[in-house]
C-alpha positions in Angstrom: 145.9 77.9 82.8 148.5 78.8 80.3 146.1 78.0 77.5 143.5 80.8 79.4 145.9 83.5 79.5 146.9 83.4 75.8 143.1 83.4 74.9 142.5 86.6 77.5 146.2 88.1 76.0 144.6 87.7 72.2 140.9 88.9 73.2 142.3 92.1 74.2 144.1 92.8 71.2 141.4 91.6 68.8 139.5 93.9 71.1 141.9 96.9 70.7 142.1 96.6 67.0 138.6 96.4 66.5 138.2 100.1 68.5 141.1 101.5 66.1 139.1 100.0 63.5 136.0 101.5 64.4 137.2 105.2 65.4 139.1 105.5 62.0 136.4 104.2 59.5 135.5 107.0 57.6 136.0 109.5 60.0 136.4 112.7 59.0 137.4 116.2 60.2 134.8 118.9 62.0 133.4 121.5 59.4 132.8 124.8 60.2 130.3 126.8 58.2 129.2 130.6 58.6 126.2 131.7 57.4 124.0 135.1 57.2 121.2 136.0 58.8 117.8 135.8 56.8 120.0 133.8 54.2 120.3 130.5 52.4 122.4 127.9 54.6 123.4 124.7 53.3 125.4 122.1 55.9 127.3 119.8 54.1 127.7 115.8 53.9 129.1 113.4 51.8 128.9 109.6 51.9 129.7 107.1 49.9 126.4 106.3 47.4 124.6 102.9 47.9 121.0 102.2 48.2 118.3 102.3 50.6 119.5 105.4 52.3 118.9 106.7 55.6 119.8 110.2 56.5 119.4 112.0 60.1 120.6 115.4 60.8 121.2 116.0 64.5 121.2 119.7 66.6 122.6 118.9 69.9 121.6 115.3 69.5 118.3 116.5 68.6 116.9 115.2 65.1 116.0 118.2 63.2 115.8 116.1 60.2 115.1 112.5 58.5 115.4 111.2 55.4 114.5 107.5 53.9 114.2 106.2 51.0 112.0 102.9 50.2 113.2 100.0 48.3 110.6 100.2 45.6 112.0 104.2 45.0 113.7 105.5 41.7 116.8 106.3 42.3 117.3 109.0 39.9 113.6 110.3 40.9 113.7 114.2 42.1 109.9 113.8 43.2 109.9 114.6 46.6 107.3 112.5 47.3 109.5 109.4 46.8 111.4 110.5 50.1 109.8 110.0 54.2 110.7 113.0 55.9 109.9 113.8 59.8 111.0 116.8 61.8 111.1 117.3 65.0 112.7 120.6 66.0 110.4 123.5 66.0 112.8 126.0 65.6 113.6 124.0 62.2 110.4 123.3 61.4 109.4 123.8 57.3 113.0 125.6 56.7 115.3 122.1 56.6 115.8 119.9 53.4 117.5 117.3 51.9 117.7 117.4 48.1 116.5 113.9 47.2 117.6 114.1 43.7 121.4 114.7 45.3 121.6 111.5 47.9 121.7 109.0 45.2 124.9 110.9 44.1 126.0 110.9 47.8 125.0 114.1 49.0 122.9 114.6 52.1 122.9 118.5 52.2 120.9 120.1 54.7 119.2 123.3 53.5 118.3 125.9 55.7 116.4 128.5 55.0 115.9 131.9 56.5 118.7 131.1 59.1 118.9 133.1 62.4 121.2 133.3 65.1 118.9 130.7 66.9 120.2 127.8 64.6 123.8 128.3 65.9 125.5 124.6 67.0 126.7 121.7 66.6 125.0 119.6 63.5 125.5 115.7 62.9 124.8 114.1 60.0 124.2 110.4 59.8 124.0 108.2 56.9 122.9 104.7 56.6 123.5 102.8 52.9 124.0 99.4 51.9 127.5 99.6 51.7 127.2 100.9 55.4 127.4 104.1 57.7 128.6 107.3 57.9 128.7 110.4 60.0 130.0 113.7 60.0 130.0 116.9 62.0 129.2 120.6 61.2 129.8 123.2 63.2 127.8 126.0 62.1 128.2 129.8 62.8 125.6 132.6 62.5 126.3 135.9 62.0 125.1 139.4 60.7 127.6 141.8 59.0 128.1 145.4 58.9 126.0 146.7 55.9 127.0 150.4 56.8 127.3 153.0 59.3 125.6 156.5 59.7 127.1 159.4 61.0 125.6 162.9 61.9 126.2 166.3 63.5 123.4 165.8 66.9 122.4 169.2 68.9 119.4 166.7 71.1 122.1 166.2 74.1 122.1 170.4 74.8 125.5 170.7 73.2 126.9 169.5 69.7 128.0 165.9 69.5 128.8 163.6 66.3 126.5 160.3 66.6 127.9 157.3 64.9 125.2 154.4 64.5 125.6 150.9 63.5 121.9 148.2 63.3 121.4 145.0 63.0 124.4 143.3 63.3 126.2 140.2 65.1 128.4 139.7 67.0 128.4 143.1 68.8 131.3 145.0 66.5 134.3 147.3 68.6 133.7 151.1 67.9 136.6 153.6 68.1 137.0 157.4 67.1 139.7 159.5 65.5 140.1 162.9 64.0 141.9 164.2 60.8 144.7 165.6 62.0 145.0 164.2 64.6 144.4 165.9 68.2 146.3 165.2 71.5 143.1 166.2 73.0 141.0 163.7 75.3 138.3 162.2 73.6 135.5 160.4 75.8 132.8 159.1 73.7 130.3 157.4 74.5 129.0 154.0 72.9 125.6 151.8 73.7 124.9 148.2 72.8 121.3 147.3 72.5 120.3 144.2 71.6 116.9 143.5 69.5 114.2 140.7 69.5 116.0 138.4 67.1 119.0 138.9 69.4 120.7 141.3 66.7 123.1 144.4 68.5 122.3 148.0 67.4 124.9 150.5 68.6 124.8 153.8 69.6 128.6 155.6 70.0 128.8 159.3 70.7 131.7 161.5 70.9 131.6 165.9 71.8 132.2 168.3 69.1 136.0 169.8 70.3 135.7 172.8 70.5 139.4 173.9 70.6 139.8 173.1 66.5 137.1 173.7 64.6 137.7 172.3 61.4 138.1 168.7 62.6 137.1 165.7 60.5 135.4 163.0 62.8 136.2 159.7 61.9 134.3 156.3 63.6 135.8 153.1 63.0 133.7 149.8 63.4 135.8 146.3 63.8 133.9 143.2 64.3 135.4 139.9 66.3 134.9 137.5 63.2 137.6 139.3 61.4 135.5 140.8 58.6 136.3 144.3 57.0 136.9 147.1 59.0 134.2 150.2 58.3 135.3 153.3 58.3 133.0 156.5 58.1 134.1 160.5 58.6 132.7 163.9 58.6 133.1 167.3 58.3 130.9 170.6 59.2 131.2 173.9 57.1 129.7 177.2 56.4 130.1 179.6 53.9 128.8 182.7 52.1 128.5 183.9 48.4 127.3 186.9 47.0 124.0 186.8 44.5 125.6 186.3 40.4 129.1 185.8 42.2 130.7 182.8 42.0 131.5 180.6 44.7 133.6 177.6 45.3 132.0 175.2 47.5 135.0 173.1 49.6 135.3 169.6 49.6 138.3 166.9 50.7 138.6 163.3 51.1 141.0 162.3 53.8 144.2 160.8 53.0 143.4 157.2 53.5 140.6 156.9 50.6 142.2 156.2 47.3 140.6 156.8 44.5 137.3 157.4 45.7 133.9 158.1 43.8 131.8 161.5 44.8 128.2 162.5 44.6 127.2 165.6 45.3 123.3 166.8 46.2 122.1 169.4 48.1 118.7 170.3 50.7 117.0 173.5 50.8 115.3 172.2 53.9 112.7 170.7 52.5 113.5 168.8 49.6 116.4 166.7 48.6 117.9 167.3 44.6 120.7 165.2 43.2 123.5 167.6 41.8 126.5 165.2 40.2 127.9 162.1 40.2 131.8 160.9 39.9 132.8 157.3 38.8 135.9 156.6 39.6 136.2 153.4 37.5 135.3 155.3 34.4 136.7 159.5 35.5 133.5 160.7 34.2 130.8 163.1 36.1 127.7 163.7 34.9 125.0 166.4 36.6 121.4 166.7 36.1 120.1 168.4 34.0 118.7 171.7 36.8 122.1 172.0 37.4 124.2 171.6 34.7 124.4 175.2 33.9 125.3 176.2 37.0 128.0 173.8 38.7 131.4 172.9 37.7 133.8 170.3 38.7 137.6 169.6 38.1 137.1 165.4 37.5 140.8 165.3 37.4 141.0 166.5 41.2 139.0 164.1 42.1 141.1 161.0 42.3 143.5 162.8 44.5 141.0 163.8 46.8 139.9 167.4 46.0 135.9 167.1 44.5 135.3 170.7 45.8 132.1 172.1 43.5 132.1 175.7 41.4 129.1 177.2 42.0 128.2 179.9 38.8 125.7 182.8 39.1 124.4 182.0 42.1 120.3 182.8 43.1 120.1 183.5 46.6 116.5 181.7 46.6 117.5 179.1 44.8 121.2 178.2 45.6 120.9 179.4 49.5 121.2 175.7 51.8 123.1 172.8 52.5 125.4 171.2 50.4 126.9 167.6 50.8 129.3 165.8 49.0 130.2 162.4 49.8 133.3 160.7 49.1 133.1 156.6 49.1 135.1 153.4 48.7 134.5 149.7 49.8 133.7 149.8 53.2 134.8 153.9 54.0 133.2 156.7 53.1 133.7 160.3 53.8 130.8 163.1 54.1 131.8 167.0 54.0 128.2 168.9 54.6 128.7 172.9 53.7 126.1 175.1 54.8 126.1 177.8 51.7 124.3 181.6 52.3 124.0 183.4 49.1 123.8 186.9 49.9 121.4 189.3 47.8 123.5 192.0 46.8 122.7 196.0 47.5 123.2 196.9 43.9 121.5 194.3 42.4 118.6 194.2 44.9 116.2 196.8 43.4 117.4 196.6 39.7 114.7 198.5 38.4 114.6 201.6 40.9 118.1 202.2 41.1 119.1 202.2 37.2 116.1 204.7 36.1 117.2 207.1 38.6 120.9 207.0 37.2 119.4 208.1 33.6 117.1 210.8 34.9 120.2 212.5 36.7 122.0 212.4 33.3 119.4 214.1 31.6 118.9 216.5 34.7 122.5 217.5 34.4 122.1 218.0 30.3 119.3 220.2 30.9 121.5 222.4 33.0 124.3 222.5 30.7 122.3 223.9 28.1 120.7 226.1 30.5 123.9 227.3 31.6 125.3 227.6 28.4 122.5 229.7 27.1 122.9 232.2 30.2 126.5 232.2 29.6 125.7 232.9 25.9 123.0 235.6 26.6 125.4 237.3 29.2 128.2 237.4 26.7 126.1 238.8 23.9 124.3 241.2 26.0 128.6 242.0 27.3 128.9 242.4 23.4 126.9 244.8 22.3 127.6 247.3 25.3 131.1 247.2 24.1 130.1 248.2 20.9 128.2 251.7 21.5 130.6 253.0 23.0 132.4 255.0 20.2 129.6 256.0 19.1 127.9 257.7 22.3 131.6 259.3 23.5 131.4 262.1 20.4 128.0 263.0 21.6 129.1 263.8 25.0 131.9 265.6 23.8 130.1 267.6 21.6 127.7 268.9 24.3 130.3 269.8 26.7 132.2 271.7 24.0 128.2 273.8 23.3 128.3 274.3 27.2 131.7 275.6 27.4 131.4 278.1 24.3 128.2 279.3 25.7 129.6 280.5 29.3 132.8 282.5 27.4 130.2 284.6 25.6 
């Protein structure tokens, strides 16, 4: 009885050391990879190299994947046709591999191609060698990141309202609006999640132009839950007027929280689009092309501190009259100023032609009646002249007949 008790005593601890045994040998943490959509995924697993290798990959305890190699194989060989591979997961199907030229080194990658958010789990890997087994787990994440956003001034609603849009991303990303300077006013927006066929979230946020200050810069903000970069895109809405051969300073400024940014400018008659300059800010060089070289200006040492505002010289009120935008931008922010410009056609310089001949004509007009005047004045004065000089001569006369009269009435 004794002798029983010690056996059953011993059994369970050979037992019990056998399961610590087996739950430690080569067991190894959970991996987590994060792949993009539409990109190259590779799952990783290492064992420990042998021969006559068997490798399954496993999706939810679904093989997806399997690998053998037969004993008359070449190890080294990177013919895939030395290799036995069977799938078995149609979502899978012709995008998973194993490198065969990589297991003999003890590398049972799985490749996937073209992921999507559909291959999202829980991978096992599972490798069978001469020298024994191995496993390992993978969990794998999916996701598709912010590539930019796209702001604009929208009148479709009845009433003026800046429309900030984000597509094809995942997971859905947190959207949240601010102005420069900031307002106590309320602002309400309102933001739309849409989700596509590939299960990919397009939003939609809208916020009300406030009317109370004008001269508001809009900024959305973008946050996403895997802890990626935050985006950050702003705008502004101007108009101004210039006179034809006048010129004008077109007004641009980054807000305060974009350091160092690059600018391009362009501009939109409402038809076409034209490419005016571009700012580096790794090198502080601009260049323009070459339409508008002779005709804008731009301080490239403002630039860095946030001032990229655009001279405008002798400007055509055909050719120059439209919108202007300049666009400030840095990793993952950018900051859009769009200035409606009106040059004006000036009065005097409307009708050059008809309004400097008649100038010339008045001039010669008012020489001709100079001269005539002078030569009236000159007639008058001679004509003045001359009276004053038969006088003398005519006053004897008349002297000399009254004298006769007088001497003729005493006799």
């Amino acid at each position: 009885m004794q002798l029983k008790e010690t056996m059953s005593a011993t059994q369970i601890v050979a037992c019990f050391l056998l399961w610590i045994s087996l739950s430690t040998q080569e067991k190894t943490p959970d991996v987590t990879v994060t792949c993009l959509v539409s990109e190259e995924c590779r799952l990783p697993c290492s064992f420990k190299p042998g021969s006559e290798e068997t490798i399954e990959w496993f999706r939810q305890d679904v093989v997806v994947y399997k690998f053998k190699r037969d004993d008359d194989d070449d190890d080294d060989s990177d013919d895939d046709s030395s290799s036995k591979e069977h799938f078995e997961h149609k979502q899978l199907t012709e995008r998973v591999s194993v490198s065969p030229h990589l297991v003999s080194s003890g590398n049972a990658i799985l490749t996937i191609r073209r992921s999507s958010l559909k291959d999202r789990g829980t991978y096992r890997c599972h490798v069978h060698t001469s020298n024994g087994e191995h496993n390992a787990r993978v969990i794998l994440k999916v996701e598709a990141p912010i590539r930019g956003l796209s702001l604009e001034l929208s009148r479709l609603s009845g009433y003026e309202e800046m429309k900030c849009t984000i597509q094809n991303v995942f997971p859905a990303p947190q959207v949240t609006w601010a102005t420069e300077p900031p307002t106590l006013l309320d602002m309400r927006p309102v933001t739309r999640v849409l989700t596509d066929n590939q299960g990919l979230f397009n939003v939609d946020s809208r916020l009300r132009l406030l009317k109370e200050q004008p001269d508001l810069i809009y900024i959305c903000k973008v946050m996403t839950s895997y802890g990626g970069p935050a985006w950050t895109t702003s705008l502004r809405e101007r108009e101004i007027k210039g006179s034809e051969g006048r010129d004008v300073t077109i007004p641009c400024y980054a807000p305060p929280y974009l350091n160092n940014p690059s600018l391009e400018w362009s501009f939109s008659n409402g038809k076409d689009l034209s490419h005016i300059l571009t700012y580096d800010s790794g090198s502080g060089r601009s260049s323009s092309a070459p339409s508008w070289d002779q005709h804008v200006e731009l301080d490239s040492y403002s630039v860095p501190f946030g001032d990229g505002s655009l001279r405008l010289m002798d400007p055509k009120h055909a050719a120059h009259t439209g919108s202007y935008t300049c666009v400030f931008s840095v990793p993952y922010n950018n900051h859009t100023e769009r200035i409606d410009v009106t040059i004006n056609v000036d009065a005097h310089t409307s009708e050059p032609s008809t309004f400097k001949k008649p100038s010339y004509w008045w001039v010669a007009v008012l020489v001709i009646g100079l001269l005539v005047l002078g030569l009236v004045a000159l007639l008058l004065y001679l004509k003045k002249k001359g009276n004053t000089k038969r006088k003398p001569t005519s006053e004897p006369e008349e002297v000399a007949e009254l004298n006769e009269v007088r001497d003729s009435s005493a006799k």
